[in-house]
C-alpha positions, 0 to 999 in steps of 0.5 A: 477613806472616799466612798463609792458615792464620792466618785460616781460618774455620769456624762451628760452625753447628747446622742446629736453630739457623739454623732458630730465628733465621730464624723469630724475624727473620722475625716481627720484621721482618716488620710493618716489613719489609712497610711499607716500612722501609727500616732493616729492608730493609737488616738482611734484604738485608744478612743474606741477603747474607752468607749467600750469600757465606758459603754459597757459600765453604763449600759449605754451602747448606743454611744459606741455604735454611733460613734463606730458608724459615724466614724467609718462614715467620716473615713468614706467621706473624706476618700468620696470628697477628695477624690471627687474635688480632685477629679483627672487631669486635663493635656492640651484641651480646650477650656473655657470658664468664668473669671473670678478674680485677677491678680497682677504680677511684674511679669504675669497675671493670675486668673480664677476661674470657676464654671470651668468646662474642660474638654467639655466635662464640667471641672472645679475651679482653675488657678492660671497663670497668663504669660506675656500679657500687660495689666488691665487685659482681664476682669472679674466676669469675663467668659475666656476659653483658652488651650491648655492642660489642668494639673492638680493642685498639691492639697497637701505640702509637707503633710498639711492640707492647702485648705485654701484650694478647698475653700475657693474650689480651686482643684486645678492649676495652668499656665499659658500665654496670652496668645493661648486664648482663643476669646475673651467676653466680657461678662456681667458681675454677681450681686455678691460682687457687685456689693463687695466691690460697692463696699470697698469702693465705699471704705476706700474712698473715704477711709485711710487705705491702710485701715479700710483694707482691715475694714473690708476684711472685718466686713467681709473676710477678704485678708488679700490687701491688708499690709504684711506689717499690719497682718503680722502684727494682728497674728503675733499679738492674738487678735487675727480672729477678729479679721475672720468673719465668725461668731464674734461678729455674727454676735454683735451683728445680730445684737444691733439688729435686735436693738433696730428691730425693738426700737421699731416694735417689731413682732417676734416672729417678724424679727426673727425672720427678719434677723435670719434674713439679714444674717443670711444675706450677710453669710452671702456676702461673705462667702458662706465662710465655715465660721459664718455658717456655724455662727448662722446656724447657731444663731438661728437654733438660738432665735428658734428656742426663744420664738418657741419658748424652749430651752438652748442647747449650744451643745446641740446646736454646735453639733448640728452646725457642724454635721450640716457644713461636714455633710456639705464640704466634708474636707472643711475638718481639715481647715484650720478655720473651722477647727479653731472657729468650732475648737474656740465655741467648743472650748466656751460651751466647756469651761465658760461655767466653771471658770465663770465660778471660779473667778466670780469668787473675787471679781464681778460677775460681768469682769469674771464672764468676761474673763472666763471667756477669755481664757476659754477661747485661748485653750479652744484655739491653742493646739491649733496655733501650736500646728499651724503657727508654732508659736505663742504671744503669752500677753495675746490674752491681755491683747484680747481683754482691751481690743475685744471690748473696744471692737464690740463698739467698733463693728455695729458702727462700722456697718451702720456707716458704711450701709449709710455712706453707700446710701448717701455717699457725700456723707461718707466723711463719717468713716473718719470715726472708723478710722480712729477705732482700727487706728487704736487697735492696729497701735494695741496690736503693734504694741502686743507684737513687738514685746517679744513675748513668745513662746515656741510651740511644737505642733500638737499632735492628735493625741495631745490635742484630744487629751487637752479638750477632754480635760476641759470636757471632764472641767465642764458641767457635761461631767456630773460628778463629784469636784474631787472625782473630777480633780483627781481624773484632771491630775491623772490626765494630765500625768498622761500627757506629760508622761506622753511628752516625754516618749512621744520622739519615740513614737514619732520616729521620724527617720530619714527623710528629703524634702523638696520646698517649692515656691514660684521662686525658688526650689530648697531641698532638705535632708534629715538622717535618721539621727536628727540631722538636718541639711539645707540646700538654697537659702530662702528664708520663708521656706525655711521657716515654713518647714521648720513650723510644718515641723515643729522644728527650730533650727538646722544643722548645717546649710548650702548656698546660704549668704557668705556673710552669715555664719547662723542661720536658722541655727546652721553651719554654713558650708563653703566646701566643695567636698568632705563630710558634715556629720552624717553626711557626705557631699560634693557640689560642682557645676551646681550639681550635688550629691549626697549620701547618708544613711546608705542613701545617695542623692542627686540635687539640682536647682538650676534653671532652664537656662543654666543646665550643662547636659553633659555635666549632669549626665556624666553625675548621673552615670556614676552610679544609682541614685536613691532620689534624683531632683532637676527641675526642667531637665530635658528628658525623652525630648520635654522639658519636665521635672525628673527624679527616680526613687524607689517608691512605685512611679506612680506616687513619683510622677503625681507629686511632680505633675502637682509641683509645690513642696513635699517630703518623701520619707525613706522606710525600710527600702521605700521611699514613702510620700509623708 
């Protein structure tokens, strides 16, 4: 029989901690939170919760206190942020800005603006898209001021947040001809250009161009010119992190830095503001990219406890890398880069003890460390993959066990030549030895991608995704308690979350639901009933795929306009028919134009272009009788070319979707279309 004694339990909490995590919850859940899911009310209901009991039990009510303000602060912050990035819209004005970047296209050129003054109120940033203009009309630090109007950009699509918008401060979009532009002057660039643009011009000139695009992301975090291949490749084999300038390279960085600074018998309080020096700098160059700040940060509380002689927290010193960038960029809780950077650290801080144990039992010390952080890191960054990417290379740990090691050695020595062929550029043959190591490893990564080893994830959601870090928190030296009272509590939690598994398609009822893909090249509509079903109208392969990964989702029931030739698609039924019935649904299509009706909703679909739209046709299909939702992109109504539709929803919701363009869902509750 146990004793009480057996299961005493106390957690080890840090006041600076609790404050973190409260902020963090309260901005991710608080879009959903305040639209009613009810997932996302039984995550906070049941969190708070077991606060309470917890609180009461130990008598510390302090934690539930700071957990409920910091909580409710998130929520404000998140409303604050996103309303004050979004900002209004701009018709028909004059704007002017500086060019950030160009991008060449076959038939345009897209500009990013950023210092954008738009009818004169200063605005965030603008992604244009110029018309009828040939290459070379644009650089990087040129002053433009143009005639036109600024729509938002779509933040979220499908229910996911754009957080790339968020990162490059680019809240609008525009599109204009080159005959818009009232001037353009030709601008100086930054310093932080000027040494991005040294260091590629550096890796490009003597490097192979395939493997100094992956230098130039390993130094910088620019992922823009690496090859689709090699991206594929560094993603499906688990090693994409090592392309996103993080704590990984922070590490090695600082661990050259310390060695060039011992050989030169440095003062400690020289190298340490040396050390923070040069990995600010280096946070510059890079963009102070979220996982570059909690790295800097980190380190830097790291460097403080040693110059001091006090002990390192890392709990602590994650917290407040992570209070500092939500106070100053509060919507990064909803990037996926800072929650598999802050999610993978977490996870290391959590289990890197316990398993360190466990595998120091039969293995080395330094293998078991090694081990242990390994397998760490793939439970940090885990859900995260499972919402993002929906799928998983089982070897990926493997993958990580012989590419990390051989890109510890890789990175010192890759910035050690570039600092030194940029200094002296005829010895710039010395980055061949660069071009041997990312050979190896793209060849590693290529093999790792093609062994099929994957597993389909559906995307974890909120509840999943706390119950999975609290067992590792429960695993983790943070729970001072009996190893039986703990096991016991990680079998129970686990019971929790299978027994979740199974009911979850209930609480995640999903109803009926339209949703309309966009790209710059095609436009898909997909329709789900209320029993599962799934229609695709315009076959167009990555949008699908797009949606069924947003989803957590496989395959479709029945598709339109797919290849004649193909008789599975995503797992679909082509349709050839012009009319009938395809299990809930009801459909004709003539002229390009369909109609559907399912679940006592009727809807009208068309693709078409501009160019290729009978009036009459679509007008005639419109007055047989009240559509639900209506899609047709560039019909002419009330004497403009613009997008139109009706549905139930108030026509506030409706105009903003369209004016921000991109793909969105409207999911059918009750008699109102709701934006999902």
């Amino acid at each position: 029989m146990f004793t009480k004694e057996k299961f005493k339990f106390k957690v080890n909490f840090r006041p600076i901690v609790v404050v973190f995590l409260s902020l963090l919850f309260g901005l991710i859940s608080a879009r959903k939170l305040y639209a009613g899911d009810g997932v996302y009310i039984a995550l906070v209901v049941l969190t708070f919760l077991g606060l309470l009991v917890y609180s009461c039990l130990k008598f510390k009510y302090v934690l539930i206190l700071l957990a409920g303000i910091f909580f409710f602060v998130g929520n404000g912050l998140y409303f604050l942020s996103y309303s004050s990035f979004m900002g209004r819209e701009y018709q028909d004005a004059v704007i002017c800005g500086r060019v950030s970047d160009v991008q060449e296209w076959s038939n345009s050129t897209t500009l990013y603006l950023e210092d954008v003054v738009a009818a004169g109120d200063s605005v965030n940033g603008v992604k244009i898209s110029v018309f009828d203009v040939g290459g070379g009309e644009f650089q990087v630090g040129d002053m433009v001021i143009f005639n036109g109007s600024l729509e938002h950009n779509k933040m979220f699509t499908l229910g996911s947040f754009q957080s790339s918008y968020y990162r490059e401060n680019i809240a609008y979009t525009c599109e204009a001809s080159y005959k818009d532009f009232v001037s353009i002057v030709s601008g100086e660039l930054k310093f932080d250009e000027k040494a991005r643009n040294k260091i590629w011009q550096t890796l490009s000139d003597n490097m192979d161009e395939k493997y100094a695009t992956v230098a130039f992301a390993v130094l910088t975090g620019e992922k823009d010119f690496i090859e689709m291949e090699i991206k594929s490749d560094y993603r499906q084999s688990g090693i994409i992190h090592i392309l996103t300038v993080s704590g990984l390279h922070v590490t090695f960085l600082t661990t050259l830095i310390a060695w060039v600074l011992k050989k030169c018998k440095v003062n400690r309080f020289v190298n340490f503001f040396l050390t923070f020096g040069i990995i600010l700098f280096y946070a510059y160059i890079c963009g102070f990219a979220p996982s570059i700040v909690r790295a800097m940060i980190m380190g830097l509380m790291l460097s403080m406890a040693g110059l001091f002689g006090k002990s390192y927290d890392g709990a602590i010193a994650l917290s407040c890398a992570g209070i500092l960038t939500l106070l100053i960029s509060p919507l990064s809780a909803l990037d996926v880069g800072f929650l598999m950077s802050y999610g993978c650290v977490g996870a290391i801080l959590l289990l890197h003890r316990p398993f360190s144990r466990v595998f120091g039992k039969f293995l080395p010390k330094k293998i078991a460390s090694l081990v242990a952080i390994s397998i760490a890191t793939q439970v940090g960054i885990l859900p995260f993959i499972a919402s993002f990417f929906s799928s998983l290379n089982v070897l990926s740990f493997f993958a990580n066990l012989i590419v990390v090691p051989i890109f510890s050695l890789l990175f010192p020595l890759l910035i050690l030549l570039t600092i030194f062929s940029m200094i002296i550029p005829s010895a710039g043959v010395v980055l061949t030895v660069c071009d041997w190591g990312f050979s190896a490893i793209t060849a590693i990564a290529s093999f790792f991608a093609s062994t099929n080893a994957y597993v389909a994830l559906k995307p974890f959601d909120p509840i999943f995704t706390a119950m999975m870090f609290i067992i590792a928190f429960v695993v983790s030296h943070f729970v001072m308690a009996k190893h039986l009272a703990k096991w016991l509590l990680v079998v129970w939690l686990t019971l929790v979350m299978s027994l979740y598994t199974m009911v979850r398609p209930e609480l995640n009822y999903r109803g009926s639901m339209v949703s309309v893909l966009g790209s710059s090249y095609s436009r898909t509509l997909m329709l789900e009933s209320e029993n599962g079903e799934m229609l695709c109208v315009g076959y167009d392969n990555s949008l699908i795929s797009y949606y069924l990964a947003q989803e957590g989702l496989n395959e479709i029931d029945y598709i339109f306009d797919a290849p004649t030739y193909e008789k599975d698609i995503f797992g679909g039924m082509v349709i050839d028919e012009e009319e009938g019935f395809v299990g809930d649904f009801k459909f004709k299509r003539k002229d390009g134009i369909y109609t559907f009706e399912f679940d006592d909703v009727k809807i009208l679909f068309t693709n078409l272009s501009y160019s290729s739209y009978n009036y009459t046709k679509l007008n005639e299909r419109l007055a047989e009788g009240k559509y639900d939702f209506v899609y047709a992109e560039n019909f002419k109504m009330f004497g403009k070319n613009d997008f139109f539709f009706a549905t139930y929803a108030p026509s506030e919701f409706a105009d903003y979707s369209f004016k921000e363009g991109g793909s969105f869902k409207y999911a059918f509750d009750g008699r109102v279309w709701r934006i999902d």
